[in-house]
C-alpha positions as CSV (number, residue, x, y, z in Angstrom):
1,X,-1.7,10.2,-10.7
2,X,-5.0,10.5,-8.3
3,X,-4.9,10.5,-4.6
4,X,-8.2,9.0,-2.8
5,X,-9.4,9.5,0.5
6,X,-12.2,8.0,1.9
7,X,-13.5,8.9,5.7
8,X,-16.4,6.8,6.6
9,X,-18.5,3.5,7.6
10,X,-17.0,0.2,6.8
11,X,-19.3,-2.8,6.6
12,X,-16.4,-4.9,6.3
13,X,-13.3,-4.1,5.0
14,X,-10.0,-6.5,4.5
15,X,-6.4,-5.6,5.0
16,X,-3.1,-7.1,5.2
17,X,-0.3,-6.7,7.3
18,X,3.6,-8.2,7.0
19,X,5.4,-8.8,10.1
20,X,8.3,-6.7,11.1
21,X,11.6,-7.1,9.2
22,X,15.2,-6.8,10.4
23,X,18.3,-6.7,8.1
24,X,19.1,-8.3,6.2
25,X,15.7,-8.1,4.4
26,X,13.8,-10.9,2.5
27,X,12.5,-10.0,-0.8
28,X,9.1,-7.9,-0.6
29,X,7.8,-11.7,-2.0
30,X,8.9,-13.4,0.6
31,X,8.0,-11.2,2.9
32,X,4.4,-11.1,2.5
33,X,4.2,-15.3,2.8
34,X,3.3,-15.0,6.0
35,X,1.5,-11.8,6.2
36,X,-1.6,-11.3,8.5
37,X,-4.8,-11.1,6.7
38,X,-7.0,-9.2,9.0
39,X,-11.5,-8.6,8.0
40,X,-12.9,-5.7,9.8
41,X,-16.6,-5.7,9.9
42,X,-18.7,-2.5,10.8
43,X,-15.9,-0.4,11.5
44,X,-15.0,3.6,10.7
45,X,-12.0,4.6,9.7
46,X,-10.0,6.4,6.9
47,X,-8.5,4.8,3.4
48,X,-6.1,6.4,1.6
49,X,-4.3,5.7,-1.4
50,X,-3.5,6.6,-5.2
51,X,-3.6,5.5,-8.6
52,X,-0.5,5.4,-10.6
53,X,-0.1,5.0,-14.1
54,X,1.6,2.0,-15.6
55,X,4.9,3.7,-16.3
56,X,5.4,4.7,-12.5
57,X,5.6,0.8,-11.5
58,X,8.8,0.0,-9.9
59,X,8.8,3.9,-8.8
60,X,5.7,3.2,-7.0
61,X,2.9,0.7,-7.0
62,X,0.7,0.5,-10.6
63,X,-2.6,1.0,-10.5
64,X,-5.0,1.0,-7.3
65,X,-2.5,1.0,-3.9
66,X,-4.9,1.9,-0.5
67,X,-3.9,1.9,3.1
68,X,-6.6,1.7,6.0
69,X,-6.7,2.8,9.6
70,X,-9.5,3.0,12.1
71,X,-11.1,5.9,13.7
72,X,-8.9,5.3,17.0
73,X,-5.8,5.0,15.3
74,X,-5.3,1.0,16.8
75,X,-6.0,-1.6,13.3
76,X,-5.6,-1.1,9.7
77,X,-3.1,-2.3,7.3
78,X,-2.5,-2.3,3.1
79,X,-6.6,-2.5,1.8
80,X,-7.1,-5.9,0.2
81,X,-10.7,-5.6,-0.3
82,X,-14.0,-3.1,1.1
83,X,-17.3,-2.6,1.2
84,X,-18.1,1.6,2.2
85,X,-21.9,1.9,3.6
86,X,-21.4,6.2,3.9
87,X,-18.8,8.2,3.3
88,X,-17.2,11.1,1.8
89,X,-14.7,10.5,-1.0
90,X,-11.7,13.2,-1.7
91,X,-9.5,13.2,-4.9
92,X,-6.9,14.8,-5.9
93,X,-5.7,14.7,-9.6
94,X,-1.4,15.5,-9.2
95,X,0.9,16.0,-12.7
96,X,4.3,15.7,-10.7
97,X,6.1,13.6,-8.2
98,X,8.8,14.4,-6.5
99,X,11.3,11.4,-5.0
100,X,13.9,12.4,-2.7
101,X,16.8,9.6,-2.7
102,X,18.8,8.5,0.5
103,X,22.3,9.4,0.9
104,X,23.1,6.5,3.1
105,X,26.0,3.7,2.8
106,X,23.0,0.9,3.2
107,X,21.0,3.0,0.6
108,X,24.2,3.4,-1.7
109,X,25.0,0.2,-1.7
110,X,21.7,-1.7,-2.0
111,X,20.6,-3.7,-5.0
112,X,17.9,-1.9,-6.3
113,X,18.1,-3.4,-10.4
114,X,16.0,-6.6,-9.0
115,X,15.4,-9.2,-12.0
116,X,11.7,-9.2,-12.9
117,X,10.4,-6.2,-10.5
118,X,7.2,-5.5,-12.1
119,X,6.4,-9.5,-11.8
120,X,7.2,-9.4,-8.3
121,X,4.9,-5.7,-7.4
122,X,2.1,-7.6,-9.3
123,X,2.6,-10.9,-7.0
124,X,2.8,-9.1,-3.5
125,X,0.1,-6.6,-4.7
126,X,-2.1,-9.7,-5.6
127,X,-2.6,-8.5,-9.6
């Protein structure tokens, strides 16, 4: 897996943003149907985010996943799309993962085996 962070000059970059959820939760798919889309244009600001492989999906997000934040800490969201102008780039190349599990009666008890999970990561993740 490879972290990414990138620190620097924006000419526009896109994110999303889901609204707040309360239990019981919708599926992450139906979730993100009204989600905020939200283009920033000359902004600074930090992205981070890693690349899995293909047999971490369902652990964690396959492929490219990238958050964004602005320099003040006030607007940012899951990165949809970017354009960087200058900027310094940071990876990190990682063998292992470590997951800590919940011990939690909600955790315990939630359906986790969803039918078709890697279908629906791919639909909210827009690949």
């Amino acid at each position: 897996m490879v972290a990414v962070r990138v620190t620097g000059d924006f000419s526009t970059i896109r994110t999303r943003t889901v609204t707040e959820q309360h239990p019981p939760f919708r599926p992450f798919t139906e979730a993100t149907e009204d989600q905020q889309e939200v283009t920033f244009t000359d902004v600074t600001g930090t992205l981070v985010g890693f690349r899995m492989p293909d047999y971490e999906q369902g652990i964690s997000v396959a492929g490219y996943h990238s958050h964004f934040i602005d320099a003040e800490h006030r607007h940012g969201g899951h990165t949809l799309d970017y354009q960087l102008v200058r900027g310094t780039v940071e990876i990190g190349v990682r063998t292992e993962l470590h997951l800590s599990l919940q011990r939690t009666p909600g955790f315990l008890g939630a359906e986790l085996n969803q039918p078709n999970l890697d279908g629906q990561i791919r639909q909210t993740e827009g690949g």
